[in-house]
VEXZA-683766 format. One record per residue: residue in three letters; x, y, z of N, C-alpha, C in turn. Coordinates in steps of 0.02 Angstrom, whole numbers, plus 50000, padded with zeros to 5 digits. Layout:
alaXYZXYZXYZ...
***
This chain:
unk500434994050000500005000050000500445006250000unk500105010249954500685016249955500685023350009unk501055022850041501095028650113500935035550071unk500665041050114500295047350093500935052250060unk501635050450077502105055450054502095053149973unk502025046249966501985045049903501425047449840unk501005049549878500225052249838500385059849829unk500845063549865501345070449859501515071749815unk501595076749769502165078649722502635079749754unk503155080249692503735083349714503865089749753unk503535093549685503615099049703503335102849796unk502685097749791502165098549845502685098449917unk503115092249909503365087649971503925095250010unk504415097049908504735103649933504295108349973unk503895111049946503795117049976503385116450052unk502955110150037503125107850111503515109950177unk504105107850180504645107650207504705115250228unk504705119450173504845127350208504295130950233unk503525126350232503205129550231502765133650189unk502785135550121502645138150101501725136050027unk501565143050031500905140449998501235141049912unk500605135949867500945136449815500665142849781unk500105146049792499975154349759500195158049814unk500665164249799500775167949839500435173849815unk500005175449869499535183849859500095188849794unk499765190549758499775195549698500075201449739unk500645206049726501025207449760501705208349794unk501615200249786502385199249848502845199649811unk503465196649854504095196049796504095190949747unk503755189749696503835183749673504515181449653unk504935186849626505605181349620505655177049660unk505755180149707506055175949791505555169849787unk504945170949810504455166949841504175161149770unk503965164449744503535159549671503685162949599unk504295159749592504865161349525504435160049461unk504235166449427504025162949348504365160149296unk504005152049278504145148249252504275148549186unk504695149249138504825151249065504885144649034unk504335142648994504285137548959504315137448873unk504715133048839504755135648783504135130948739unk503755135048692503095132948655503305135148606unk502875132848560502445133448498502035137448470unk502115143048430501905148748412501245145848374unk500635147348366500145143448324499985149448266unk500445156148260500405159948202500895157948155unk501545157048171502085158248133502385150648139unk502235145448199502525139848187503075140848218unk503355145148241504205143648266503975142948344unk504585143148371504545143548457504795149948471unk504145149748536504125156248586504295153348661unk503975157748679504125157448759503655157148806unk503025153848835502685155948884502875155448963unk502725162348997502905161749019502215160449101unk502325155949139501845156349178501695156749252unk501405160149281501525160349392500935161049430unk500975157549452500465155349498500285159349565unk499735163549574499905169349617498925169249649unk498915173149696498175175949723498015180349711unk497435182549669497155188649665496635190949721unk496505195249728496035196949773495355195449726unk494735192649763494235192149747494305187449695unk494705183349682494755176249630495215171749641unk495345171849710495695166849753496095164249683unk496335157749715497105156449670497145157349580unk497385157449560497335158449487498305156149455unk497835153749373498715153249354498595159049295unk499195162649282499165169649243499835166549203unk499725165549133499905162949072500265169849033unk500685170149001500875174948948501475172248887unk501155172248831501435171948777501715177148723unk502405175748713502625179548665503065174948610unk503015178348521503515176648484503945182048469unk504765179748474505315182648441505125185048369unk504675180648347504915178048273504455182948225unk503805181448263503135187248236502855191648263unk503075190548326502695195548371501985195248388unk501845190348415501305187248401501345187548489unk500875189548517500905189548588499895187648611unk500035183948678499435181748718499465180648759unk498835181748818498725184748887498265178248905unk498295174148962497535172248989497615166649049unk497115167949085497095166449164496625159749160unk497055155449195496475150849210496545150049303unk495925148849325495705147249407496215140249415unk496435141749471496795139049504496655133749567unk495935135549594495505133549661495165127149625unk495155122849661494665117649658493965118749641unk493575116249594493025116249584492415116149642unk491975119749640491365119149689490835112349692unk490565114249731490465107649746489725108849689unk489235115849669488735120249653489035122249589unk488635124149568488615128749506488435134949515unk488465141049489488355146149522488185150149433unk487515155249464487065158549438487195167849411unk487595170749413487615177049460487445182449377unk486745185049423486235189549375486505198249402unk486505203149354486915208949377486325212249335unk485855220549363485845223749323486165229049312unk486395233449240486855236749219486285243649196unk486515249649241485845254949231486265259749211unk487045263149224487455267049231488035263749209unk488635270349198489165272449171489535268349252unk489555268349284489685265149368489645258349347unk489155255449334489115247849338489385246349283unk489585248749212490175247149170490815246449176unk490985248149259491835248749278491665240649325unk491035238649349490985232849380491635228049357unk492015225449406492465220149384492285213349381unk492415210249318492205202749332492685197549317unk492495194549362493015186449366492415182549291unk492485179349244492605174449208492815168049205unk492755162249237493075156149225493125154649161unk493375149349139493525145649070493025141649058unk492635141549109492015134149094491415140849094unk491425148249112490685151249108490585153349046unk489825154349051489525157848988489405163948997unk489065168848951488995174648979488495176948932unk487945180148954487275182448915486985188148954unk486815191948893486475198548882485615196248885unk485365196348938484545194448963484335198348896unk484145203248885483635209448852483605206548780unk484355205448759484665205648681484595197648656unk484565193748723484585185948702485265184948677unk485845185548682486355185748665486885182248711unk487135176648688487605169748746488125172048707unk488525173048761489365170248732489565164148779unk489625158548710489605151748769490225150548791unk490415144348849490865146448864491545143848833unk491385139148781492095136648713492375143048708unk492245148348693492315154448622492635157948670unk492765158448747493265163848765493775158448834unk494065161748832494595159248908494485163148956unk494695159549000494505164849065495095169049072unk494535175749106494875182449080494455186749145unk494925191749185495015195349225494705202849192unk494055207049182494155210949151493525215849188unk492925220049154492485223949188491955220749114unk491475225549161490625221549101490865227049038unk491275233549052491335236848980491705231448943unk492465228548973492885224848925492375220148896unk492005215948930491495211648901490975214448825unk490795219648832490645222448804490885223448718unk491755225648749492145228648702492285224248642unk492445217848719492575210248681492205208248636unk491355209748643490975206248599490775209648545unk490845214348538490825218448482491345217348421unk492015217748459492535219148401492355211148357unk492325204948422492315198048409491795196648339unk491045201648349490635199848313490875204848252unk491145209548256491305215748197491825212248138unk492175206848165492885203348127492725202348077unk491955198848059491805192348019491315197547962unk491175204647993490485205647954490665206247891unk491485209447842491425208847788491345202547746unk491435197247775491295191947743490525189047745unk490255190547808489545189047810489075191847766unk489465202747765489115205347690489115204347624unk489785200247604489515197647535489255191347534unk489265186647571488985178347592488335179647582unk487925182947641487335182847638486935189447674unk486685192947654486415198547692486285199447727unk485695194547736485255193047784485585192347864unk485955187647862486315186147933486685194247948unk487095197247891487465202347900486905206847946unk486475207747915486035213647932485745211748006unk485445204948023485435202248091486055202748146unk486775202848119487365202648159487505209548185unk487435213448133487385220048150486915222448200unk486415220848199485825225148244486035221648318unk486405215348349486595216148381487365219248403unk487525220448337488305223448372487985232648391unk487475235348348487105241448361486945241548427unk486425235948479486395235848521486905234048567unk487275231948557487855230348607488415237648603unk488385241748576488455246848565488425253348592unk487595252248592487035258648618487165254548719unk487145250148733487325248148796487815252248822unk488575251548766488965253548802489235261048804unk488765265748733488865271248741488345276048807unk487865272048807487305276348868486845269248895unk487085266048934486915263748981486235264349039unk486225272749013485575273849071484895274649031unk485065277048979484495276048926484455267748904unk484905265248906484755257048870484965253648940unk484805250548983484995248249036484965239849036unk485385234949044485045227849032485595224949087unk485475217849072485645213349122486245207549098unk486575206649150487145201849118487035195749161unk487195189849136487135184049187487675179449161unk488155179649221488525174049233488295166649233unk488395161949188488295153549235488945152049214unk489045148449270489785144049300489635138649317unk489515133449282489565126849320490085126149375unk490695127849371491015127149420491155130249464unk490775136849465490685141049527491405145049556unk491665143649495492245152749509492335158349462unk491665161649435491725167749417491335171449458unk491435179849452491175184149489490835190749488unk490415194949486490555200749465490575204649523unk490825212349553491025214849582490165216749628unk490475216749675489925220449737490105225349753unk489855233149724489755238049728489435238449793unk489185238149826488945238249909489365236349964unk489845231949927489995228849997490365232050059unk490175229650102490305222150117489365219350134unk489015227950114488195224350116488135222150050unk487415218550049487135215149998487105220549924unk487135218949862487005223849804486195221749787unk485975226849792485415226549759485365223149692unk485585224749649485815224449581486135218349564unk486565213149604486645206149586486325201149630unk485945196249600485475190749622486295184449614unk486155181249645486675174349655486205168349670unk486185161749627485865154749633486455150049616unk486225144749655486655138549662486275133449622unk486515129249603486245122049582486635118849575unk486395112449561486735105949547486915102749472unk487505102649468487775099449389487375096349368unk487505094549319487025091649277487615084249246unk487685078749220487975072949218488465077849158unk488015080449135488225083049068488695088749076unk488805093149124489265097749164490055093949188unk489465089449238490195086949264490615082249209unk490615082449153490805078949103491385084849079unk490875088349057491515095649035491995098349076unk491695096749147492125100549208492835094749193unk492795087649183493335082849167493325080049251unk492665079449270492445077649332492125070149342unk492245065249367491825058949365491325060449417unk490745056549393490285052449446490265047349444unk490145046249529490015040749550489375035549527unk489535027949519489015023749463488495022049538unk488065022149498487075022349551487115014449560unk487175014549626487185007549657486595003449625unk486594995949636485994993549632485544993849693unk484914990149680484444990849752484664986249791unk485094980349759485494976049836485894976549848unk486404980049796486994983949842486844990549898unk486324993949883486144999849931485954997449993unk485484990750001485174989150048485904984950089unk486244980650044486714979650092487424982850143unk487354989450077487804992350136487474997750176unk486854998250158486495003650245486344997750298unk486374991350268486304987950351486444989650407unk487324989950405487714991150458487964998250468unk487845001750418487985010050426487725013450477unk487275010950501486675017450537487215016850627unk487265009350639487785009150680488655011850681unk488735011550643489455011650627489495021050636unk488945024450597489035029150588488975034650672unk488515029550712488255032750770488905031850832unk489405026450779489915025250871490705027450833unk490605027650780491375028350762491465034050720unk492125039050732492465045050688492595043550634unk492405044050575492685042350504492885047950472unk493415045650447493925049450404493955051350330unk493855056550303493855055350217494395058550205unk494925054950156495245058450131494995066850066unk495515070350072495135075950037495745080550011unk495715086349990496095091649966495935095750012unk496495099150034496355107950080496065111650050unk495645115450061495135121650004495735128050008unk496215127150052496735133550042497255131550012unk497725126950013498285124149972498365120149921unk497635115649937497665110449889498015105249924unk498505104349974498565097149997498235093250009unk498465086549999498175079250034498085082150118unk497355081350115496955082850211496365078450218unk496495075650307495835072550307495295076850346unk494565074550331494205076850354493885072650403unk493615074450443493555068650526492845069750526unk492415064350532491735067350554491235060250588unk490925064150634490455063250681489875063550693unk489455058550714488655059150706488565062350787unk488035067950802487955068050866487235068850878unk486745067850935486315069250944486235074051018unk486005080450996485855085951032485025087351076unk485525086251146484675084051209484205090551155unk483565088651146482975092551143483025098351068unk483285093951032483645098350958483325091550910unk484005090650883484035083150830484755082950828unk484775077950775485315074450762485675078850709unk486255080450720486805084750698487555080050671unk487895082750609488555079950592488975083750599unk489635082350663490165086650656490615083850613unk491005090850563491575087750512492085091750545unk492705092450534493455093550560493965092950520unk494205099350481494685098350441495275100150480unk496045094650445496555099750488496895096850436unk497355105050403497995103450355498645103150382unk498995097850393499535097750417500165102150368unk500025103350293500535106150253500535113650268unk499905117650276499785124050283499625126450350unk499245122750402498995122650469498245125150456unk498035127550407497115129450424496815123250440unk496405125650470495825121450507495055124550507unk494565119450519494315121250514493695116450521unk493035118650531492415114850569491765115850558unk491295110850535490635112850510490255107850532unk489615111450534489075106450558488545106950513unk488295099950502487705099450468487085094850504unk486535097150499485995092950531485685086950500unk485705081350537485505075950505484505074650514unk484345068450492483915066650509483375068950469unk482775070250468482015073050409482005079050409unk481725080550360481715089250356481115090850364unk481275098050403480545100250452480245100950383unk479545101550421479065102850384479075110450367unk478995116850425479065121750415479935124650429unk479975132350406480295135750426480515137450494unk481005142150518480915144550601481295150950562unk481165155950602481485161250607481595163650711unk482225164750711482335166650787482735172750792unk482315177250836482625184450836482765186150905unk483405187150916483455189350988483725197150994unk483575201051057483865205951060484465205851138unk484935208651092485635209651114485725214551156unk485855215851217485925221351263486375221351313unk486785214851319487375215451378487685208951355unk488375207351405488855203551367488725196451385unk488145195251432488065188651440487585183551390unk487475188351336486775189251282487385181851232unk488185185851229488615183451181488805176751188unk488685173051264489045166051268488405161851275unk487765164951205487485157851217487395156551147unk487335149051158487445141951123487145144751060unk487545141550983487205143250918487365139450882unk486865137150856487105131950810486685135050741unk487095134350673486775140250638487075136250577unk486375130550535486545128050491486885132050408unk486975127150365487235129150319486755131950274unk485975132950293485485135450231485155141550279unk485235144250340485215147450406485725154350369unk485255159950358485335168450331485515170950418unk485815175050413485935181850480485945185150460unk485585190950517485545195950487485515201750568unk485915207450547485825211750612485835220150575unk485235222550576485145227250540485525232850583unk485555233550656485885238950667486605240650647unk487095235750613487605235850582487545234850509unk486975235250488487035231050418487265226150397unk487255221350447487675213550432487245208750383unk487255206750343486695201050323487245195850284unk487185190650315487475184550273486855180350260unk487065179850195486435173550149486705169150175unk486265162250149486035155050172486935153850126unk487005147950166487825147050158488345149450156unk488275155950182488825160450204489165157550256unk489765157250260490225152050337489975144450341unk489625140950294489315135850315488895135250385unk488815127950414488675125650474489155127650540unk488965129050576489255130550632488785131050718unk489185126750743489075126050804489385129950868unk489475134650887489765140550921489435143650970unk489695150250997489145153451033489185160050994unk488845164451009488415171550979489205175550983unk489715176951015490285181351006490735177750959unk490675168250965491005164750900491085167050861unk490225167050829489995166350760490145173250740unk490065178250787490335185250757491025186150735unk491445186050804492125184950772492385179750706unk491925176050708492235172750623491885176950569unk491515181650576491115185650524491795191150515unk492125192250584492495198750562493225194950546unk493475189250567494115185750526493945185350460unk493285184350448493375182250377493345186650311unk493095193650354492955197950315493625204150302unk494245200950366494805204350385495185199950333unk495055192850333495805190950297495405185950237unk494825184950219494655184450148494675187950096unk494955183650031495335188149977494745187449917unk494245185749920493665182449878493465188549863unk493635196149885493045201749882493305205249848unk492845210549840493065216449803493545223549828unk493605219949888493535227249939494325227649959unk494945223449935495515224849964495635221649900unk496305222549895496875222649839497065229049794unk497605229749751497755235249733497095237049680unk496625234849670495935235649627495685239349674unk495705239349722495145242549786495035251149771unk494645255249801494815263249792494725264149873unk494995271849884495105273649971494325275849985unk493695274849928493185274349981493005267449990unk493135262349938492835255449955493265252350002unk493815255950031494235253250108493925255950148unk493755263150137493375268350203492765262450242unk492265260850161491605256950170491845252650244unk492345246650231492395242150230492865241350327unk493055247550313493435249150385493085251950432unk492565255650385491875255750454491245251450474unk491365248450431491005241350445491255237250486unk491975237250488492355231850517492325234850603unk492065242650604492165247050666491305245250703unk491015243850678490255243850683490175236850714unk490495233050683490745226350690490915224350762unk491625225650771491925228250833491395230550889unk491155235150875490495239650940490155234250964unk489895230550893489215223450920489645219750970unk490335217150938490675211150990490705213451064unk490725221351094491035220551140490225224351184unk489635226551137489015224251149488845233751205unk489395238051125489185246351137488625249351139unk488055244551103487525248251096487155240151093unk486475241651093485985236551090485805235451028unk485805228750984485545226950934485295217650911unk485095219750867484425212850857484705207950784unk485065202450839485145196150780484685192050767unk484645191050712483925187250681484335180750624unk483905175450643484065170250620483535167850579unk483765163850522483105163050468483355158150412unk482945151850461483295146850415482675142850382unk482505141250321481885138650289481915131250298unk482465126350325482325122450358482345120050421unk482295126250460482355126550558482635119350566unk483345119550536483765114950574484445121150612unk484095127450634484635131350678484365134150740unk484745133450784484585133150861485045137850918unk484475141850943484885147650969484635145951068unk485305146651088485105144151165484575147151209unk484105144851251483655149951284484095147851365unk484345152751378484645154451458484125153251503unk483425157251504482825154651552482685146951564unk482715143351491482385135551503482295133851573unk481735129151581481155128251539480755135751534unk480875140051567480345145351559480455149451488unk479985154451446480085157151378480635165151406unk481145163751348481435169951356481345174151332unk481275181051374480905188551353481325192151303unk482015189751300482405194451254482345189851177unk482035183851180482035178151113481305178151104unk481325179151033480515174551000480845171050963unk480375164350930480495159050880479655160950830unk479575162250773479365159850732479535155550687unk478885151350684478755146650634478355148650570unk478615145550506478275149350439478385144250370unk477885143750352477755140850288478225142350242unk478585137150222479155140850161478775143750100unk478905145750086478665149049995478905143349930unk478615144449901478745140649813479525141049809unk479655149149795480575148649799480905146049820unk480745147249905481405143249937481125137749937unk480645133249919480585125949904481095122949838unk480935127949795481195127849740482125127649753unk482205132749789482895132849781483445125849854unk482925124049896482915120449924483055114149894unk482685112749829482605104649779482045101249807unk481355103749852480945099249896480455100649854unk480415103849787479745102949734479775097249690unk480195094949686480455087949643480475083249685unk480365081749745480225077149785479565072149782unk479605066249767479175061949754479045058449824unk478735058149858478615054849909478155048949916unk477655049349881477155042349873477255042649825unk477145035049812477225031049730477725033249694unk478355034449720478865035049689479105029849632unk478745025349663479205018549605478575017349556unk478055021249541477495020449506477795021949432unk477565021149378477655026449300476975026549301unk477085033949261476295035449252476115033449170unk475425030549189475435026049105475015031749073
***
């Protein structure tokens, strides 16, 4: 059997040893730290050999990335282009932007190599074969698709008219977008099967009005392009024979999955645990720890049937003994504290089991030393730091509990649980509502496609 140093690269085992990550933040010294690699290629204009050259670095707000550059001696033939560096998501990701102003044309957007990109109004896809992923704003997008569609039109005008005259009226509109924006205003939508492109949050570190974000699930046909396998659909006596003994196994013993670090990419295991919580339900603790990098890290997910209804739980905050009680605050579980403007959507931090000053302080680590945003790197401007440093001050006030304010919890499957200090009696500073989910969050949930009787029926 082959030992884990052997499943290592080389390179991995080196840098290992000193410690070091393999993207170093955009910035640093790269000579020193992450030396670019000069590889000699194949010119595909002129046929001779060039040079690409390539380095592996962090951008802000597009976590790891590899940044490619080609040049020829020979023709001068030069090319630029980024591909994502981060492990694929586990989701696919949706992200709808509307574009009303000369402002939301400087919007920056991340691009993967696997997204598409479409103009709602115009009906207009650029799929995602026809470009590479590319670091740019919704104007470059813009710029891009114009010149792209402008290349071909003298040949389209003597070929055939017809199309010419159709190609045109969208390069006219793609055009009129980008000369006045507020008179022609439309919508751009990202899909990413693999869930690393982005467009910029003009609000942040609050919510943008202006971009909607949805998750879903691949499709067989996705994870094919992603160069992703699935797993083959058991039979009905292989399923039945291995849940025999699972339900035990799972309730007395720690199991281990091997995995990748979501920060380095090393070989890491993940540890996890079934638990059952007096007068709650049944909960899964997981436990990552990277021995190559040291992050760590811990999530909880709730096991067992899914409620019927919603819960929403709102407490009000007024002194520091409010902060050390118990929270457990699933992975589909929104927060929200309007007197700071805090709102994290459903899967923001995942699952977590903590108490009320925890869960805050990981809101402000993550918002101090996550590079996913818009709001730090040399892209940033000195008011979207101002934003972001008084937020982080507002922040601060709640933890140490300067003023009185109201956390609200709102999870559409009330698998999240906020401690009551009185028990058994009702606490005056906590309510719990209960609430009928809506169509949407059923919808976005996956519980409208749920067959529950006569599942194994066909309908004749």
């Amino acid at each position: 059997m082959s030992t884990s140093s052997e499943l290592v690269p080389a390179s991995v085992t080196a840098n290992a040893d000193k410690k070091e990550r393999l993207f170093n933040e955009i910035g640093q010294n790269v000579e020193d730290d992450q030396p670019v690699h000069v590889i000699e290629s194949l010119c595909m204009n002129c046929h001779e050999n060039g040079e690409s050259r390539i380095m592996l670095t962090l951008i802000p707000h597009f976590k790891e990335v590899i940044l490619m550059c080609f040049e020829c001696p020979h023709c001068g033939f030069k090319n630029n282009e980024i591909q994502t560096g981060s492990a694929v998501h586990e989701l696919g990701s949706i992200q709808t932007c509307s574009i009303g102003n000369k402002t939301d044309l400087n919007r920056q957007v991340v691009k993967s190599e696997s997204a598409s990109v479409k103009f709602t109004e115009l009906d207009f896809e650029i799929p995602a074969a026809t470009q590479r992923g590319v670091l740019t704003t919704v104007e470059g997008l813009l710029t891009k698709s114009i010149e792209g569609l402008g290349a071909m039109q003298p040949a389209r005008k003597a070929i055939d008219e017809t199309l010419f005259a159709n190609v045109q009226k969208v390069i006219d509109t793609l055009q009129a977008y980008l000369d006045d924006p507020v008179a022609n205003p439309f919508t751009i939508e990202i899909n990413d099967p693999a869930g690393n492109s982005y467009i910029e949050n003009l609000c942040a570190p609050s919510l943008d009005p202006q971009i909607t974000l949805k998750h879903y699930k691949r499709t067989a046909e996705q994870h094919e392009e992603l160069g992703l396998s699935m797993e083959p659909t058991p039979t009905e006596a292989q399923q039945q024979a291995d849940d025999a003994p699972l339900e035990d196994e799972l309730a007395n013993e720690v199991h281990v999955f091997h995995g990748n670090c979501s920060r380095c990419n090393a070989p890491s295991d993940t540890r996890m645990h079934i638990i059952e919580i007096p007068h709650f339900k049944e909960v899964v603790i997981m436990a990552t720890d990277c021995e190559f990098c040291g992050y760590k890290s811990n999530e909880v997910k709730a096991g067992g049937a899914i409620s019927a209804q919603g819960k929403r739980i709102t407490l009000k905050i007024s002194d520091l003994e409010d902060l050390n009680r118990d929270i457990l605050k699933s992975e589909t579980c929104s927060l929200e504290i309007p007197e700071i403007e805090l709102n994290l959507t459903t899967g923001t931090l995942g699952g977590r089991f903590t108490t009320v000053e925890g869960l805050l302080s990981q809101v402000a680590d993550e918002i101090k030393n996550n590079k996913n945003n818009f709001g730090g790197g040399d892209s940033s401007t000195e008011k979207r730091r101002a934003a972001f440093n008084a937020f982080l001050a507002k922040l601060e006030r709640a933890l140490k509990v300067e003023m009185p304010y109201t956390l609200i919890l709102d999870d559409p499957l009330g698998n999240s649980y906020l401690q009551n200090i009185y028990a058994p009696d009702p606490d005056p500073d906590m309510t719990i509502e209960v609430y009928e989910r809506t169509f949407d969050q059923n919808e976005e949930l996956g519980l409208n496609d749920l067959v529950l009787e006569d599942y194994g029926e066909k309908d004749v």
